[in-house]
N, C-alpha and C positions, 0 to 999 in steps of 0.2 A: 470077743465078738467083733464082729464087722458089718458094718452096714455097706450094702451097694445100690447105687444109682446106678439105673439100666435109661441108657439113650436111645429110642429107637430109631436109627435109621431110614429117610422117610428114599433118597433118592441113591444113597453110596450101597446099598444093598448089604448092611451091616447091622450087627449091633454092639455097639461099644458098650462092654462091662469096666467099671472103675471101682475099684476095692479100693475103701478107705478104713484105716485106723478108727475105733470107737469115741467121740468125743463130746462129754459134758459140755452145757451150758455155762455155768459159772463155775467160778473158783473160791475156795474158802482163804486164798490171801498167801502170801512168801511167808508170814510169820509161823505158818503151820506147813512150809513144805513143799507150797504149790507152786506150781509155776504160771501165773495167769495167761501166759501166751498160748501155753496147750488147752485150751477152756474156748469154746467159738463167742463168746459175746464178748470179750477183753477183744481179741482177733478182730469182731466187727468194729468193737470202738477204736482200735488201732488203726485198723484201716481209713476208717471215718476222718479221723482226725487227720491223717496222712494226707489222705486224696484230697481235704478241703486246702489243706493247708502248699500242698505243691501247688494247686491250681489253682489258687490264688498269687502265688507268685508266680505260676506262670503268664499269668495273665498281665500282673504289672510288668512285667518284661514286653510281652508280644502285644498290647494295644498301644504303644506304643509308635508302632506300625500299623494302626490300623484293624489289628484282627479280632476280631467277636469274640465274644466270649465262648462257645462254642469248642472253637479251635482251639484256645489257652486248656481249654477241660481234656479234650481228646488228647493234646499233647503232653497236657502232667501223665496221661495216663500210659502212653505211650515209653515214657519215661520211666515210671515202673516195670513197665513189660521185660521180656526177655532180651531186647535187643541191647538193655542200660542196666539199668537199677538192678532186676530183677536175674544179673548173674551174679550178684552179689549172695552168699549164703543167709545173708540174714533178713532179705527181702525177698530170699524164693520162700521160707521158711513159712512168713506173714504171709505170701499169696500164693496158698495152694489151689492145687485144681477141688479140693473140697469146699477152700473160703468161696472160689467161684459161685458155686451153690447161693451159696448167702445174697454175696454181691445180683448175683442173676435174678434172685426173690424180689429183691430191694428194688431193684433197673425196672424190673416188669411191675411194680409197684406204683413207681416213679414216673412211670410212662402213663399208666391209667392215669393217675390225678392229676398229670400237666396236661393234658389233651381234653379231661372234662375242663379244667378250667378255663383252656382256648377257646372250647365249643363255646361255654359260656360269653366269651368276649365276642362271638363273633355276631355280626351285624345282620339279619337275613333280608331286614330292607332295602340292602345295598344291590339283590338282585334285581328287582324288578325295575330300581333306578340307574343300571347299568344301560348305558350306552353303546348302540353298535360296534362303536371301537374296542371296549372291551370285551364285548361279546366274541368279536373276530379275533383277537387279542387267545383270547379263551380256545377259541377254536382250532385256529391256524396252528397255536404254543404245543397244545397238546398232540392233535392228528399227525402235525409232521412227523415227530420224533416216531412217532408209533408204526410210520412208516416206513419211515429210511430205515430205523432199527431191525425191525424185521427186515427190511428187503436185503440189508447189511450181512444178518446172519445167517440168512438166505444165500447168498453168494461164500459165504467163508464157513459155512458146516463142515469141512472134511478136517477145518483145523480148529475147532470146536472140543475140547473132551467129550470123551462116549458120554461121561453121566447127564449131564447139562440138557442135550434134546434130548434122552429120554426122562427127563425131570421138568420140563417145559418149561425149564427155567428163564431160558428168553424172555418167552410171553411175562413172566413174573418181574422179571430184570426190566422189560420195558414199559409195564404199566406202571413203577415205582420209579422212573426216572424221566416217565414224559408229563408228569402233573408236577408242577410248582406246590409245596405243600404250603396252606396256609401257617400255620404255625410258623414254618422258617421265615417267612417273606413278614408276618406281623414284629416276631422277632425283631431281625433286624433292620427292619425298620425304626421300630420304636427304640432300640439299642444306637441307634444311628443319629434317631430326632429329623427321620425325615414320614411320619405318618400325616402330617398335615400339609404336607407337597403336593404339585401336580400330582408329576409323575405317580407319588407315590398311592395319593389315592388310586388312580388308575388302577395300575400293577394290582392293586388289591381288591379290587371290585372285579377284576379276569382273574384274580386268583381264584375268590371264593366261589365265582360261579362254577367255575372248571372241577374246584373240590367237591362241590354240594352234588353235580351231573356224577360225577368220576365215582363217586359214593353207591349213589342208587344203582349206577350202572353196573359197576364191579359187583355190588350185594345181589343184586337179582340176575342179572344174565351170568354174572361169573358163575355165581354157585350153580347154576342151574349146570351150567357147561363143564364145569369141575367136577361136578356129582355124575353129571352122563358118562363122564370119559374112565373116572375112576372104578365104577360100576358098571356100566354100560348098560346102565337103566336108568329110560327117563323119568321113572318115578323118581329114584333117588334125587335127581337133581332139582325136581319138582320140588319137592320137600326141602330142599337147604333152602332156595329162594321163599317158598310159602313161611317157614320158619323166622328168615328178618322180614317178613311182611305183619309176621303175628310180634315180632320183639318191638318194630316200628309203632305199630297199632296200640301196644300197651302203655308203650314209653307218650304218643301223643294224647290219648286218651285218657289216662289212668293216673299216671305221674307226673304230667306236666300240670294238669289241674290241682292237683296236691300241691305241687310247689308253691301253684299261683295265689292260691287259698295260702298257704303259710307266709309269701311275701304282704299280702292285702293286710294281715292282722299283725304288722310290722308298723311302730310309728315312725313318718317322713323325716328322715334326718339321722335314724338310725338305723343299728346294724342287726341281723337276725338274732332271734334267741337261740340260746345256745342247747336245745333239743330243735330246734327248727333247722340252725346249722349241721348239727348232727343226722338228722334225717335225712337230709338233705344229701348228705355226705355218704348214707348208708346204701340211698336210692344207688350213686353213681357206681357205688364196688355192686351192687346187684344187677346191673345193666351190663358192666365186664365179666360177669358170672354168668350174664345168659349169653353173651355175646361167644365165650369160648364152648357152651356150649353147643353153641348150633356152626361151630366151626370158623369163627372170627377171633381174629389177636383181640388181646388186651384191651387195646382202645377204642374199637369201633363201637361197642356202645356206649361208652362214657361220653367221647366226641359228639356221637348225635344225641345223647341224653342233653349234653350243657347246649347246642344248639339251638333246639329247642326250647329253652328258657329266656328269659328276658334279663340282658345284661343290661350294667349301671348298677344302681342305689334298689332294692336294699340287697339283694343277691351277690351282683358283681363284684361290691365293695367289699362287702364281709369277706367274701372267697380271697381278694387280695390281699384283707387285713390281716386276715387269720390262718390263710392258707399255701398265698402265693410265694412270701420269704420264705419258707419254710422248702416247700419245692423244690425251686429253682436253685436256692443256696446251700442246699444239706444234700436233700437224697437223689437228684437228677443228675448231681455233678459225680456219684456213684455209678451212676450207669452210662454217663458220656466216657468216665475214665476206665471203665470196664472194657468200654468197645476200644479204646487204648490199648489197654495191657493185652488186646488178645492179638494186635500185629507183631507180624513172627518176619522180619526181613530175610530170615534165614530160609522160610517156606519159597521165596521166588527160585525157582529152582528149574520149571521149564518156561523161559522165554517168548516160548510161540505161543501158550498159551494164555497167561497174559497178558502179553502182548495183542490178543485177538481180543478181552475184554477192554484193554483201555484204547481201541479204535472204535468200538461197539458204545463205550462213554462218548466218545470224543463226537460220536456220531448223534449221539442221542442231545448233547449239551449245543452242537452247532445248529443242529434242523430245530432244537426249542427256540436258541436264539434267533433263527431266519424269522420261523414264526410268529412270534413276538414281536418283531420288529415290523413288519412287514405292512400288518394294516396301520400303524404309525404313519411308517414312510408316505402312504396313500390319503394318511390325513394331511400333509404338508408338517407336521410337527418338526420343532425345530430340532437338529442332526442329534447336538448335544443330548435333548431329552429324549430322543428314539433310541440313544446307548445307552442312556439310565436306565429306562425301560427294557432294555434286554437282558443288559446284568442284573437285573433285579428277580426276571423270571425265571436266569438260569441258576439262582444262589439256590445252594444245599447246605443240607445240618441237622437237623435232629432227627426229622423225620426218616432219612436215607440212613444216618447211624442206628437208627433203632430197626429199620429193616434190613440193615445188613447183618445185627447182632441174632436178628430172629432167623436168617438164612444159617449162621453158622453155628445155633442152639439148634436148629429142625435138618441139618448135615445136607443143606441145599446146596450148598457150594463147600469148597476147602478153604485151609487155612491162605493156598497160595490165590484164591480167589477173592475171599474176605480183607486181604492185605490191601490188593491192590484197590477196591470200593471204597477203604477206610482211607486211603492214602492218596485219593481221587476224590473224597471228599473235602480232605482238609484242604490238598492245592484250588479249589474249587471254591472253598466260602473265604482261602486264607487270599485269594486274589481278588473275587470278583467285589468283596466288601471295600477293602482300600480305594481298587478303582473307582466304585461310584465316588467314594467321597472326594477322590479329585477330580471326576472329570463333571459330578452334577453339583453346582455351588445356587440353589434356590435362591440364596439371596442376591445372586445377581440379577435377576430380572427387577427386583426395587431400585435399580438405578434410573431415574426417569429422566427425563430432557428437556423439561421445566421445571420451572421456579414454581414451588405451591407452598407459600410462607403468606405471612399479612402481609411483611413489609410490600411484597410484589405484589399484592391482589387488589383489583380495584376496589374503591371505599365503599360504591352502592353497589358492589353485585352481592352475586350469591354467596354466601358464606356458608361451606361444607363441613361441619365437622364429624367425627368419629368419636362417639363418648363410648367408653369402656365401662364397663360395671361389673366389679363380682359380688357382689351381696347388697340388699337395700340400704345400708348403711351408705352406702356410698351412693345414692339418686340423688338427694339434698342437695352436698355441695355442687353439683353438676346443673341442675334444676336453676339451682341460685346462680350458675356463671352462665346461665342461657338469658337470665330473665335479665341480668344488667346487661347483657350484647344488647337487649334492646331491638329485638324482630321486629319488620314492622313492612308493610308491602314496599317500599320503595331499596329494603334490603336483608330480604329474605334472610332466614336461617335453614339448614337442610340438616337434621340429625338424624347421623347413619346409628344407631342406636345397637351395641353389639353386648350382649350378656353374656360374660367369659363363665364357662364349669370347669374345673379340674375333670380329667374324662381318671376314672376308675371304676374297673369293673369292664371297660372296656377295648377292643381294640383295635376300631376303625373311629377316628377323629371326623368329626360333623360341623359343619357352617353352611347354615342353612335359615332361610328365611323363619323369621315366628309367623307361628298360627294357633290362633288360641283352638282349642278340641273340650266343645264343651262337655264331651262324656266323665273326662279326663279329671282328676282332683286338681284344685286352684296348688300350683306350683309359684317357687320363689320369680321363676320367670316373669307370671302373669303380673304378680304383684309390681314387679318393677316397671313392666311394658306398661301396665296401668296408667303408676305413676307418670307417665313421658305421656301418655294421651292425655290425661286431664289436665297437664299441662297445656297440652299443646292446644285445646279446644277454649284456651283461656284468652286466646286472642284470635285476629281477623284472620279469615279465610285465608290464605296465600303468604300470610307473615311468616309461619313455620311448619316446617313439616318433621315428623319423627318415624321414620321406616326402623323397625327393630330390626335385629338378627339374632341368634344363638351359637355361640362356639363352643364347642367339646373339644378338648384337647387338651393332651399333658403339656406342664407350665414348659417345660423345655423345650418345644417347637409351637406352641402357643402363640408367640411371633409372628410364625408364618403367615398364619390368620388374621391377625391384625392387619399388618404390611400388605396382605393382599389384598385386603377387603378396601384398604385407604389408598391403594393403587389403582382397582378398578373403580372406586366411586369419586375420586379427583381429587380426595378430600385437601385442606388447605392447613387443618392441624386436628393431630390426636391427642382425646383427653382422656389420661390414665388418672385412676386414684393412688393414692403413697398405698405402700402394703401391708401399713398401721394406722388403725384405729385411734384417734384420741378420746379420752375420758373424762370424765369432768375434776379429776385430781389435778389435771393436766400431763400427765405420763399419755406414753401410746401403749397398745397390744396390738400383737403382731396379729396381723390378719392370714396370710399364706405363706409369711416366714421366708428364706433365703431363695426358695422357687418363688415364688410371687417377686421378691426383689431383682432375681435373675432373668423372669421375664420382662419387668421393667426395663431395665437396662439393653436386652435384645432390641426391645422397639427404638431405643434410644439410637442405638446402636444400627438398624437396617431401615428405618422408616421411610417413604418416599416424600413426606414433609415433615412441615413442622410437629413437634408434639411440648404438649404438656403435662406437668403431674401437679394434682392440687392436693395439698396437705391441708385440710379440713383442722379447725380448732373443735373442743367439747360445743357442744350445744348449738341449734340451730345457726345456719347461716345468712346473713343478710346482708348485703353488698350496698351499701350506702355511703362511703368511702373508700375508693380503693388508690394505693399508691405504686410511683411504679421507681423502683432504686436501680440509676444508670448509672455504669462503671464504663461501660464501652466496649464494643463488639459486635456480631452477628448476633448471638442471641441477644443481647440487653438491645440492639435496635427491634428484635422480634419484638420484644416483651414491651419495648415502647407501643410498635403496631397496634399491638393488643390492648393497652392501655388507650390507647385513640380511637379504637372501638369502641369499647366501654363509655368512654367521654359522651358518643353520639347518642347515648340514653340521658335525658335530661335527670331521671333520677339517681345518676351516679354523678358523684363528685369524685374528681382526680386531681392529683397534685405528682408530678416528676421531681425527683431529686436528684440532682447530678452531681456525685462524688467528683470534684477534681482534686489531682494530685498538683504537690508542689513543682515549683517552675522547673528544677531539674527533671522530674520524672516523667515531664512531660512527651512524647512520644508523635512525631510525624511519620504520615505515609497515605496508601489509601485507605484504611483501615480509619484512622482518626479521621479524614475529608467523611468519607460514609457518616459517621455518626453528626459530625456536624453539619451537615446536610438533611440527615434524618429531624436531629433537633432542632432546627432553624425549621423546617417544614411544620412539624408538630406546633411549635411556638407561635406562629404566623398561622394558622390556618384554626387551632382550638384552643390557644391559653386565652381566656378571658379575666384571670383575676380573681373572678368569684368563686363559682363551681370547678373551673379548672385552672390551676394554679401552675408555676414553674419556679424551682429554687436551685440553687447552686450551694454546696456545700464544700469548704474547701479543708480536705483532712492531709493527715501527714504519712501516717502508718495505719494500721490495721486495727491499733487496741484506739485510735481515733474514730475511723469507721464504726468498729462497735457501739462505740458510746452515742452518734448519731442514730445510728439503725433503733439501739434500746431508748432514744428521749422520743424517736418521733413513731414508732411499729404502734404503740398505743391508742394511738388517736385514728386507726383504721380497721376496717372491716376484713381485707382483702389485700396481700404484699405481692406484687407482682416481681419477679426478679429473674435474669437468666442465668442458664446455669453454667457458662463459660469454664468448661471443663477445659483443662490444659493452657488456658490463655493466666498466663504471669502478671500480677500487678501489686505495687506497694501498700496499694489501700486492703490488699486481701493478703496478702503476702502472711502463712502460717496459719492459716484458718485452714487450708485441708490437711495439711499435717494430721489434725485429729479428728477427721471427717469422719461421720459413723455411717453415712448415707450416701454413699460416692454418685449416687443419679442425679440426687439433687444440685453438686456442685458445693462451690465455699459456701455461699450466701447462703443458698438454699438448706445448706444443710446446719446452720448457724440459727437460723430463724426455727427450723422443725427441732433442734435439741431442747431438753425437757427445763436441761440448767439453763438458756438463756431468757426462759419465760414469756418469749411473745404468746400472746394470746389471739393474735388473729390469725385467718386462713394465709396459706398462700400458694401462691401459683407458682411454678418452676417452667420456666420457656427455653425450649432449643428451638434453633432454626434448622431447618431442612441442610443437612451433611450430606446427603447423597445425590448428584447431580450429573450428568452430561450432557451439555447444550453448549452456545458458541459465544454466550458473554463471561466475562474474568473470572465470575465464581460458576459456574459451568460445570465444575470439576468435584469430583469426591476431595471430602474434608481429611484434612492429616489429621493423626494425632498432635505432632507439633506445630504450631498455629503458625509461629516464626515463619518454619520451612515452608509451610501452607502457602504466604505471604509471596518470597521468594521466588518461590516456583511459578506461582500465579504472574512475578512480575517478569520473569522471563520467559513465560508464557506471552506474555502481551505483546512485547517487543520481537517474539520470532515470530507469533502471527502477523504484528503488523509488517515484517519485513517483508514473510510472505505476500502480504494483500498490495504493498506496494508493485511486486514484484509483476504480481497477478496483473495492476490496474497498467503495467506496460507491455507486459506482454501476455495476453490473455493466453491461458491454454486454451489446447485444443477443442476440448469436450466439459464445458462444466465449470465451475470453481471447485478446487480442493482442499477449499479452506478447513472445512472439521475436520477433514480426513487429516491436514495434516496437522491441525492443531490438538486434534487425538493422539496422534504418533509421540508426538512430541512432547506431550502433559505426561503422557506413561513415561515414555522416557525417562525424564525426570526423577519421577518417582520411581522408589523402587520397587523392583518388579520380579517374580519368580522364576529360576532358570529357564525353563520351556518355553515363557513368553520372553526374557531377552533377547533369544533367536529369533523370533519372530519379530520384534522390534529393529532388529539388528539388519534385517535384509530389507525390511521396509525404510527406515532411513536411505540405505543403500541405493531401493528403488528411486527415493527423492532427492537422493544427489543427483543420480544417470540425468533424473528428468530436466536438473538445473542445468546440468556441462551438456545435454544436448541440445537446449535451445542456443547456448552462447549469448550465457546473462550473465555468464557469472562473472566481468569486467564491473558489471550494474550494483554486483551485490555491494561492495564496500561504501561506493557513496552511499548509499539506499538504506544500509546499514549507521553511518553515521549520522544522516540527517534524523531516522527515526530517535537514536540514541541521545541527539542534543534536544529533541521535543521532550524526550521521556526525562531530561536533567531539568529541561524547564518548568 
């Protein structure tokens, strides 16, 4: 017997018959004779395991470089195809044009339930809160291509294949290449860790507007227009449109109320029941069931079914918990490697024709990015983020592979057509992804050009801070380091109050003001905003204020939100919680585990000021003594700052302890002057003896230090200490060796280990690292503190040669002091090829400017006398 699969032909005017050999499902095993590879389920799991396992190693190879995952997928699969793997006889054998069948079921499988799951994430309030710019963005992105394209093919019909205009494959060609698909642009973004970006919000608020128009438009005018021309009756076409107007009506009507009813009888914090998820699940294959029936692929109802629903908790979640590995890591990477194995390098075979579709891409990818770009340029936006934004809208990937896979399953195009869309996809997402990441670095706009530390702040202004919160566990200790700052009208407190969520289920990232919605069920939100209000109403009108906010975002760009919200609100220091819990055993539990700890450390790591982390002890907190342990540094002068805040509440007692090291290890420069100047200032303006105390402690090595830190940590409430990551000193010297907590630093993380037994809170203080302005620490922090040192000190001395330089012979236009004390700090440091050049002709330019004035006889005395001030 033989089975055959008949393809009908929709545009090649054929019908391809494929006879295939008869073949069982399973196999009764080799011990009885069989051969499990002739049996199709051994074949599917062969395959399965195959394609997971190349495309995983492809992928450790090519991300490497930059490329998505996406491309690692297509390219294992490419690899199997005929052009590699699959002329080998034992790999044509596994992938017949029968297994095809299988793989094709699975793809189109794979496609429904990644696309309802997208729908689901997708955000529909982002519409109405989209601004002009994205709207034009939207506009301009889409129509141009739609134009040029046509007007393209329009000029080059005669070198067009016959089948193509009479298959109006154009029109199809170009409605699928001038909308940005949401899915790819959420993708890779969130694959990238830029959804919490400008930019990236942007891009995705024109994305989805363009998708949600480009949806109804295509569903109701298409069909109606498709149905006229195919029939040439306007009833016919009347009825496909009236048909997704009645699939529309049911889906909003009928089953989105279902759902809403089955998430309401879901308790808050967990995930659906498991016939709730199930029905749920049933709904979306019954929306792809009517969908194909009234003449739409696969996903189009699934898509608008999950859009329609409310993403997050308890819907969202569940679908990522129980649904989304599963997807994206098993059966999607089936159908990305399918649309692989079916390029045929051997199909390019007439040139001109070809050739005419990849000017007809090139055309449709340039007039997207004009458009794109364009209302950008006319906002002023800056050059760098108007080419993020373009590459962002020109990136292609799943959605363009799966309508290429459907053009070459429905014989809308050939093999040598298919090749070259698949192969113009991948140079497509395998470029434009790398590019952004070099040329849009978000974290460079947190370089700010003052100083926003205590040590710098005046002592009665305003004091800004940014308190972080992810669960009410963590209001207390935050409440209790507000209430010993001591607010008070002559020196305000201002708390930007931000409530961090893990976004899942979602995927457009949110920071946006609180508002309490009293229709709405009391959320962990409210509960904590609460807290910070009855706080704040505990003292005098104008002592303190607490504005809340809300952040949604995955812990991996989570950062961004932070960093941003403490750049625009001036803030002076950020206060994180550790991202463990203590207990009353005195052990922690991990609150959000190695992503919570990873976000820690980004903020550390990009923040525009100072930040801290407090490690909370078991049980209530009460700040009634706090101490502050000085070793020496930036941060341990922060952490004094901070500690002389504190002082200025008469209900807190403070005591300083100053580890000095023995006479040899003692250490000259500006580094040492700063602190004793710091602590001469401290001592002389708030040690009184009683409530605020000062001691010197004079240790040898490190297992000395400890034994002070363990006699004296008990006698307080609150250790204040900084976290002098990378700075070398004998009193520490092998404490991070076996650091378990690297954010917190030695001390910090000496004091939070569960073996050393402190039982009080404590605080971890870094100073503000990221800088450009025009005094000595001005500058981004090194890792190596030394070379930090170094370069700062030959910093000093080439400005000052310049400013002598300046003060005799004025240029012409201006002083160029930063400019050239910029020049010259990069220099320094080092710096990545593309910008050496550009350092390189800029010195250049500042030699020309020196041998033209005819100074340069001036420079060596001018050079010397600075040299012998800088020795004195």
């Amino acid at each position: 017997m033989a089975n055959a699969s008949v393809v009908h032909g929709d545009s090649l005017g054929d019908n391809s018959i494929y006879c295939y050999r008869a073949m069982l499902t399973t196999s009764t095993g080799i011990w009885l004779g069989d051969n499990p590879l002739h049996f199709s389920l051994p074949i599917l799991l062969y395959q399965i395991i195959l394609i997971f396992l190349l495309s995983n190693l492809t992928h450790l190879l090519l991300r490497r470089f930059g490329q998505p995952l996406i491309v690692s997928q297509v390219v294992a699969g490419w690899l199997l195809g005929p052009n590699f793997l699959g002329k080998s006889p034992i790999f044509d054998k596994m992938f017949t044009q029968q297994s095809f069948e299988q793989l094709g079921t699975i793809a189109g499988f794979s496609f429904m339930l990644f696309y309802f799951v997208v729908g689901v994430k997708v955000d529909l309030t982002m519409i109405p809160k989209a601004g002009r710019k994205a709207v034009a963005m939207a506009m301009c992105g889409t129509l141009f291509p739609y134009l040029f394209v046509f007007l393209a093919a329009r000029a080059m019909t005669r070198d067009l294949p016959p089948q193509n205009p009479q298959s109006h494959f154009m029109l199809i060609f170009t409605d699928r290449w001038s909308v940005t698909s949401y899915a790819v642009l959420s993708g890779v973004l969130a694959e990238f860790n830029l959804l919490t970006t400008k930019v990236g919000r942007l891009a995705m608020s024109a994305t989805i507007l363009s998708d949600i128009v480009h949806l109804f438009v295509i569903a109701c005018i298409g069909t109606f227009v498709t149905g006229f021309r195919r029939h040439g009756d306007a009833l016919q076409g009347l009825t496909g449109m009236l048909s997704f107007l009645a699939m529309a009506a049911l889906i909003m009507f009928v089953l989105r109320p279902l759902v809403l009813w089955l998430c309401q009888r879901t308790p808050e914090g967990e995930l659906l029941g498991e016939a709730s998820f199930m029905a749920i699940l049933l709904m979306a294959v019954g929306c792809s069931l009517m969908g194909i029936f009234i003449g739409f692929d696969c996903t189009t109802g699934p898509f608008f079914f999950g859009m329609v629903l409310p993403g997050g908790a308890p819907l969202g979640t569940t679908l990522v918990e129980r649904l989304d590995r599963f997807i994206t890591g098993v059966i999607l990477p089936l159908a990305l490697a399918l649309a692989g194995m079916r390029i045929d390098l051997t199909s390019l075979v007439n040139g001109k024709e070809w050739g005419v579709f990849v000017i007809l891409i090139a055309v449709a990818v340039a007039t997207k990015f004009v458009g794109a770009v364009l209302p950008c340029f006319c906002t002023s936006m800056p050059r760098r983020e108007v080419f993020a934004t373009g590459l962002m809208m020109i990136n292609k990937g799943i959605h363009e592979v799966g309508c290429a896979l459907e053009w070459i399953d429905t014989k809308v195009v050939d093999d040598q057509i298919y090749t070259i869309v698949i192969i113009c996809i991948l140079l497509l997402a395998g470029s434009t992804t790398p590019l952004l990441k070099s040329v849009y670095r978000p974290e460079d706009r947190f370089l700010v050009h003052d100083r926003r530390t205590l040590q710098h702040a005046e002592p009665d202004g305003e004091f800004r801070i940014l308190a972080c919160v992810h669960d009410q566990d963590n209001v207390n200790p935050i409440l209790s380091l507000l209430e010993a700052a001591g607010p008070s009208s002559h020196s305000p407190i201002c708390v930007y109050l931000l409530h961090l969520i893990q976004l899942i289920g979602r995927a457009d990232a949110i920071l946006i003001h609180y508002k309490l919605h009293s229709s709405a069920p009391i959320s962990d939100s409210d509960h904590i905003v609460n807290a910070f209000k009855l706080f704040e109403k505990q003292f005098d009108r104008g002592c303190i204020w607490v504005l809340p906010y809300i952040c949604i975002s995955p812990y991996n760009s989570m950062h961004d939100d932070v960093c941003s919200l403490a750049l625009d609100k001036n803030t002076t220091i950020v206060i994180l919680p550790f991202h463990k819990q203590a207990i009353p055993s005195g052990n922690f539990i991990s609150g959000g585990g190695h992503a919570m700890q990873a976000f820690t450390v980004n903020v550390l790591q990009y923040a525009p000021c100072s930040v801290g982390i407090i490690v909370n002890s078991e049980g209530p907190l009460q700040l009634r003594r706090v101490a502050v342990y000085f070793f020496g540094g930036a941060d341990d002068r922060e952490a004094l700052a901070l500690g002389a805040r504190l002082a200025g509440n008469c209900a807190v007692g403070l005591t300083v302890v100053r580890f000095l090291p023995s006479t040899e290890w003692l250490v000259e420069g500006p580094d040492a002057q700063a602190d004793e100047q710091a602590l001469m200032r401290f001592r002389i303006q708030k040690v009184d003896g009683e409530r605020v105390e000062y001691r010197e402690e004079a240790v040898r090595d490190s297992e000395e230090t400890m034994g002070v830190i363990r006699e004296t940590s008990g006698q307080f409430n609150l250790l204040v200490v900084g976290r002098r990551v990378g700075e070398d000193s004998p009193l520490t010297v092998g404490l991070s060796m076996w650091s378990e907590y690297p954010e917190l630093g030695a001390i910090g993380d000496l004091l939070a280990s569960t073996d050393f037994g402190c039982r009080a809170a404590t605080l971890v203080v870094q100073q503000q690292t990221r800088v450009a302005g025009d005094g000595t620490e001005g500058f981004e922090a090194f890792d190596d503190p030394p070379k930090a040192k170094r370069v700062n000190g030959q910093l000093d001395r080439l400005v000052g040669l310049q400013t002598e330089l300046h003060s005799r012979f004025p240029p012409p236009s201006g002083s160029h002091t930063a400019h050239f004390k910029a020049v010259v700090a990069a220099t320094l440091r080092p710096s990545p090829p593309r910008v050496k050049w550009f350092l390189f002709f800029d010195l250049i330019f500042v030699c020309v400017l020196v041998f033209s004035t005819g100074i340069w006889k001036d420079i060596s005395s001018s050079a010397l006398q600075i040299s012998a001030m800088g020795v004195k």
